[in-house]
N, C-alpha and C positions, 0 to 999 in steps of 0.2 A: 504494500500500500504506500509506502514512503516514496520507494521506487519509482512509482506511478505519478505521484504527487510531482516531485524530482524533474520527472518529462515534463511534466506538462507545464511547469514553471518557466523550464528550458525553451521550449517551443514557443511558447507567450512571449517572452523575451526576444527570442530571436524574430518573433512577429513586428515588434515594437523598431527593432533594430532596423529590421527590413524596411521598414514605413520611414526613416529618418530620412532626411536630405541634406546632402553634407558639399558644400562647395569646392571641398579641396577638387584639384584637378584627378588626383588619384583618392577615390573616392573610398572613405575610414579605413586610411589608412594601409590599403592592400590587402586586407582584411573580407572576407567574402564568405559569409554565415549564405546559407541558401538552403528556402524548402525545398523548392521546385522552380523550373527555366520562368524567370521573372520575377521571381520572389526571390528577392537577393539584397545583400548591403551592396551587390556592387552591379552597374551595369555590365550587359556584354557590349563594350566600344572600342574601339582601335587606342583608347587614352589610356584603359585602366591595365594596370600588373599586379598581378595578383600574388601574396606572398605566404598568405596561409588559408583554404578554403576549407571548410569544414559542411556536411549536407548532407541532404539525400539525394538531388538531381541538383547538378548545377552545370551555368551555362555561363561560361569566362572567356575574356580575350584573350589573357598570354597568362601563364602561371608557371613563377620561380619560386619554389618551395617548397610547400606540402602541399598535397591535396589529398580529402579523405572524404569517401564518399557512400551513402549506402544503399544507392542504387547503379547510379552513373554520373559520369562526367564527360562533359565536351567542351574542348578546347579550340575558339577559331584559330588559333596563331599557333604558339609553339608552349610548350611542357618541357620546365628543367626544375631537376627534383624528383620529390617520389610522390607516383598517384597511388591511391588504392580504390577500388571502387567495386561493391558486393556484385555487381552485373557486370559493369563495361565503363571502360573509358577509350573516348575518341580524340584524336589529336589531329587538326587539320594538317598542321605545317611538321615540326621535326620535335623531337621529344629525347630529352639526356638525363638518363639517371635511373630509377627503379619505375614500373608500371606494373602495379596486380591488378587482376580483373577477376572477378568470379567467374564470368563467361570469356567474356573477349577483349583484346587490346588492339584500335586501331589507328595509324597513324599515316597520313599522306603524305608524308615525305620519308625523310631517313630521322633512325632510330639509332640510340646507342645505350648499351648498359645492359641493365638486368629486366626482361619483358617474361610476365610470368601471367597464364591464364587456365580457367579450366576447361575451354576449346578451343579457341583457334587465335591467335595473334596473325597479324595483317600488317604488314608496311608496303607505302606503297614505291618507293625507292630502294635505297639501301640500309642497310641493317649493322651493327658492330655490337660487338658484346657475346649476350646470353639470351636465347629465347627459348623459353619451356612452354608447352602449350600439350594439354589434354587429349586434344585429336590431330591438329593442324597448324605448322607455321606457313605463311604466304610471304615470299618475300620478291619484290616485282620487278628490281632489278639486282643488286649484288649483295651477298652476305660474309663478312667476315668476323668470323668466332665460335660459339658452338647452340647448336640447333638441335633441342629434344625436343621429340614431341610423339604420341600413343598412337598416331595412325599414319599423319607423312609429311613431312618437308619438301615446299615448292619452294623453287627458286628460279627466277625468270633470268639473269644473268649470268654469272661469273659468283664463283663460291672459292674461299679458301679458312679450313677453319676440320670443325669437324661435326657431321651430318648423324644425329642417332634417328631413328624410326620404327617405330612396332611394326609398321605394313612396308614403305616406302621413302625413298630419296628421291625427286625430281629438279633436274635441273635444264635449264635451259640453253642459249646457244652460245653460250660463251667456257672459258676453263674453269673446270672444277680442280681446286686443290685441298689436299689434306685426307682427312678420313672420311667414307660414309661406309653406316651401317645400318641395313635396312633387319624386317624378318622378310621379306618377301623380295624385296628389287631395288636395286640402286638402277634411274636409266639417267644418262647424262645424254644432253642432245650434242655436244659439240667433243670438245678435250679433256681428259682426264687426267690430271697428274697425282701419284698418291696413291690410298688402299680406300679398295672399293670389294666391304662385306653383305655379299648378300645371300639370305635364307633361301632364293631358288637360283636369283640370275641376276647378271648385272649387265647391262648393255649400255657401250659408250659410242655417241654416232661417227667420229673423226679417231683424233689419236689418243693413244695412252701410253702413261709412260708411270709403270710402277706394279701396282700390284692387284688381279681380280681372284677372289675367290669366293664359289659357290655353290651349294649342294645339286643345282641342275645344271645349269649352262654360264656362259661366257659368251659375249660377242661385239669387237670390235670391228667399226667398220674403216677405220684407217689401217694405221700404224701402230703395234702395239709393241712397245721397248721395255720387256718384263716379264714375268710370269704370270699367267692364267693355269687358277688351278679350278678343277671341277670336278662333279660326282661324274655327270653323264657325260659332256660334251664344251667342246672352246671351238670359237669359228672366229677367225681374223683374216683382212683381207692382206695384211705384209706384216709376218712376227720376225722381230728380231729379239727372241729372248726364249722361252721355255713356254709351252702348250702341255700340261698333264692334264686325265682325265681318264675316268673309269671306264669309257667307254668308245669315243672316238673326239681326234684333234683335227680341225680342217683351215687351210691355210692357203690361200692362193700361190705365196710366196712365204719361204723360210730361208733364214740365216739364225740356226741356232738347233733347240730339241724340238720333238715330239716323241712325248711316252703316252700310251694307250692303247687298246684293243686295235684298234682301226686308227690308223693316219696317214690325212692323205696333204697332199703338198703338192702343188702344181711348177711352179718356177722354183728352183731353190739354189742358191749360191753355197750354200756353205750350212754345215749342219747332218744332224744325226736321227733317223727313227727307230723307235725301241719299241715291238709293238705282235701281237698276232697276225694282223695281215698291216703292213706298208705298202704306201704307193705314191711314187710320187715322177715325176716326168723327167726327172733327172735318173739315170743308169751310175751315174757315178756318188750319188748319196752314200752317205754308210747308213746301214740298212741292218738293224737286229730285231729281226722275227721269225717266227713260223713260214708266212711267206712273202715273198717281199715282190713287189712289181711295178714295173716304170711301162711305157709304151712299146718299148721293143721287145718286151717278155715272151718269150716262145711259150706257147701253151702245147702241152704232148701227152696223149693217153700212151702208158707201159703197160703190157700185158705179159706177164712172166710166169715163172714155177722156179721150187730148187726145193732146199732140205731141210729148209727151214718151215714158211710157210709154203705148204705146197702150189698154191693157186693163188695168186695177187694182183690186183688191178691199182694202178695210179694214177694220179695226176702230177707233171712235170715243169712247176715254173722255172726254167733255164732262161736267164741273161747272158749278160758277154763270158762270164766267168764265173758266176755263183748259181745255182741251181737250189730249188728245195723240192722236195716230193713227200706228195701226201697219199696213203695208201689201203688200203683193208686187206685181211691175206683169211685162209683158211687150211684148217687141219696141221695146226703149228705141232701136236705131238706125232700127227705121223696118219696114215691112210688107217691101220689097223686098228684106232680108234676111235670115236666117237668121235663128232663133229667140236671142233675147238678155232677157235676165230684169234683177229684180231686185227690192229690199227696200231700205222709205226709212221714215222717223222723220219725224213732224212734230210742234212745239208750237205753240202761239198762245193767241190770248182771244178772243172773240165775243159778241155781245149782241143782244138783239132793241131793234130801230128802230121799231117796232110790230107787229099782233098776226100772228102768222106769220112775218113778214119780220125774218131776222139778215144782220148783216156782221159778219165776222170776219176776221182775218190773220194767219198765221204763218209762221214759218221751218223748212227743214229738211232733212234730209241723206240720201241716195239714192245706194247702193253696186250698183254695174252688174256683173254677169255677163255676158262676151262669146260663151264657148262656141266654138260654132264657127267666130264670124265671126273670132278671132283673130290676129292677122300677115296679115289683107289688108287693105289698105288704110291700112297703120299702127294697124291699132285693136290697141290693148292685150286682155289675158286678161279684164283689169278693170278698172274709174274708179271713181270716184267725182262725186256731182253735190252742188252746194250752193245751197238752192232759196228762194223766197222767193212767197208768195201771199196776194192778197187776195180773199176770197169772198162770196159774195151766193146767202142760200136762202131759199126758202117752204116753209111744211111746210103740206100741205091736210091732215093730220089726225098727231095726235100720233105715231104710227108710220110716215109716209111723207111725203117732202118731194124735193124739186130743188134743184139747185144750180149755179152756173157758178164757174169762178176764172178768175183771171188772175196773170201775174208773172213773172219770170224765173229761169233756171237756168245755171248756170257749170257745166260736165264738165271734170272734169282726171285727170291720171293721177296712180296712184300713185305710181308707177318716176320719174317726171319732173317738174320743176317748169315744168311748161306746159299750157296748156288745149287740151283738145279741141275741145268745141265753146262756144257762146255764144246763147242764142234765148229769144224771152217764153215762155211758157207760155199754153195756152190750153188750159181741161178743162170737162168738163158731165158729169155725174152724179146718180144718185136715192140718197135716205136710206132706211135701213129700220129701222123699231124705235124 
């Protein structure tokens, strides 16, 4: 009840106040008590400056000070100092210093300092400092410093500073520098210099120079001078730095790596692929995969037998000097048993000794399927074999040729650090294609 009394004394008071007319040019003093836009110790005019404002709604030309509000405030001119206001405070011109809002903070020029709301802060220029906002900062042309906020940072310019976001980073056509980290996306429309964290993908429209990583994708559409790393996938149109990814890296041009499943690389000066299947238009790349293929890739069906797997069919990617072969075989223990399969990898290099006639040699590794023969005779469910050959063909005309190898193979278990079995290899086979 006292409480109550208290207010209302307050307000009487400040009614009284309101109603006064006071000649000074800066009218009581700077001083600016206000119920509501009109009710005020002060006009809003181009004369008055406002040095302490206390209210519920109030409506001021320029305020250096305090301002405290509890519902809203707008400012025509400019805010230096600290506002606070339960809703919203608007600032026509620029504003330096502290702004809380319950809701929103907005300002039409540039901003500096600490801007803190519980949805969306707005400038309509440039920004410096700190801005925290609940859902959304808007910033309409450049931001330097750092930007949190629960759903996403817009930025119509040029950024350097550092970007946090629940959902998103958006920036516009100019360089971002420093850090963003979104959960969902950092997209930069222009340059990106710096680390750019994002929850699925980050896409930069021009160059980058630094660092992307994110659990889906990566995509540069310049120049990217750095690493991209990712779960699934990096695409840049000229890398010069490192492309990793679980899955595949694609690059119109490389000077530098690619590690992943799949990479492919169209122009490449200089640089290395590490990968299951590689490809890239250059024969002279270093190339570490399963299979590796540029444009000049000879593709060749082998069809063979020997002592090993009785019956085998492959596939042959042969370049100038490296070859790999992918293959299935069957009856790896022998005709008088039950059907047992299998799938083996080779690499090597080979070269022609004159016109028709190559020798070539490689190593490679051959994973056995026992099936049914399993638990008799001690054989395992599965082996594995670790093989080594040297080969000699003729081709009588560019799409068909023979061949014989020779070499040895070591079968061991997996379960067990001992070998099965121990024998040369001896195969003969036709080329086709």
């Amino acid at each position: 009840m006292i409480l109550i009394k208290r207010c209302i004394t307050f307000f009487t008071l400040l009614l009284v106040l309101c109603s006064l007319h006071c000649n000074a040019q800066n009218k009581f003093g700077g001083v600016n008590l206000s119920l509501w836009k009109g009710i005020s110790t002060q006009p809003c005019d181009s004369s008055q400056t406002t040095y302490f404002n206390l209210g519920i709604v109030s409506k001021m030309n320029q305020l250096k000070g305090i301002g405290l509000n509890g519902f809203n405030c707008f400012t025509a001119n400019s805010a230096y100092g600290i506002q606070v206001s339960g809703l919203s405070n608007i600032v026509k011109g620029s504003t330096k210093g502290i702004q809380l809002g319950g809701l929103t903070n907005i300002t039409g020029e540039n901003s500096s300092g600490i801007i803190g709301s519980g949805i969306v802060n707005i400038t309509g220029n440039s920004q410096k400092g700190i801005e925290m906002a609940g859902l959304m900062n808007i910033i309409g042309n450049s931001s330097k410093g750092l930007l949190l906020s629960g759903l996403m940072n817009i930025t119509g310019s040029g950024s350097s500073g550092v970007a946090i976001a629940g959902v998103m980073n958006l920036e516009g056509n100019s360089t971002a520098k420093g850090i963003k980290i979104a959960g969902l996306s950092n997209i930069i429309g222009n340059d990106q210099t710096g680390i750019a964290l994002g929850g699925l993908m980050n896409i930069t429209g021009n160059n980058m120079k630094g660092i992307q990583m994110a659990s889906l994708i990566n995509i540069v559409g310049g120049q990217a001078d750095g690493l991209q790393f990712s779960g699934l996938g990096n695409v840049g149109v000229h890398i010069r730095g490192v492309q990793v990814a679980g899955l595949s890296n694609i690059a119109r041009s490389l000077c530098g790596g690619q590690v992943g499943l799949l990479n492919i690389a169209e122009d490449v000066t200089d640089g290395i692929q590490v990968g299951l299947v590689n490809y890239s238009k250059s024969s002279a790349m270093a190339k570490l995969g399963l299979v590796n293929v540029n444009p000049n890739t000879h593709y060749q069906l082998m069809i063979f037998g020997g002592n090993t797997s009785k019956g085998n069919v492959a596939v042959r990617f042969k370049n100038d000097l490296f070859y790999t072969i992918l293959g299935i075989g069957d009856h790896y223990l022998g005709l008088n048993k039950k059907i047992s399969g299998s799938i083996f990898y080779r690499t090597g290099l080979g070269f022609e000794v004159c016109r028709n006639l190559f020798l070539s040699g490689d190593i490679g590794y051959q994973h056995i399927e026992t099936f049914s023969n399993k638990n008799e005779n001690n054989i395992p469910a599965r082996m594995y074999a670790l093989q080594a050959r040297a080969n000699v063909e003729y081709h009588f005309t560019k799409k068909f040729g023979i061949f014989t190898s020779g070499g040895y193979s070591v079968t061991n278990y997996y379960t067990q650090s001992r070998t099965f079995s121990k024998k040369p290899i001896v195969e003969a086979g036709i080329i086709l294609f």
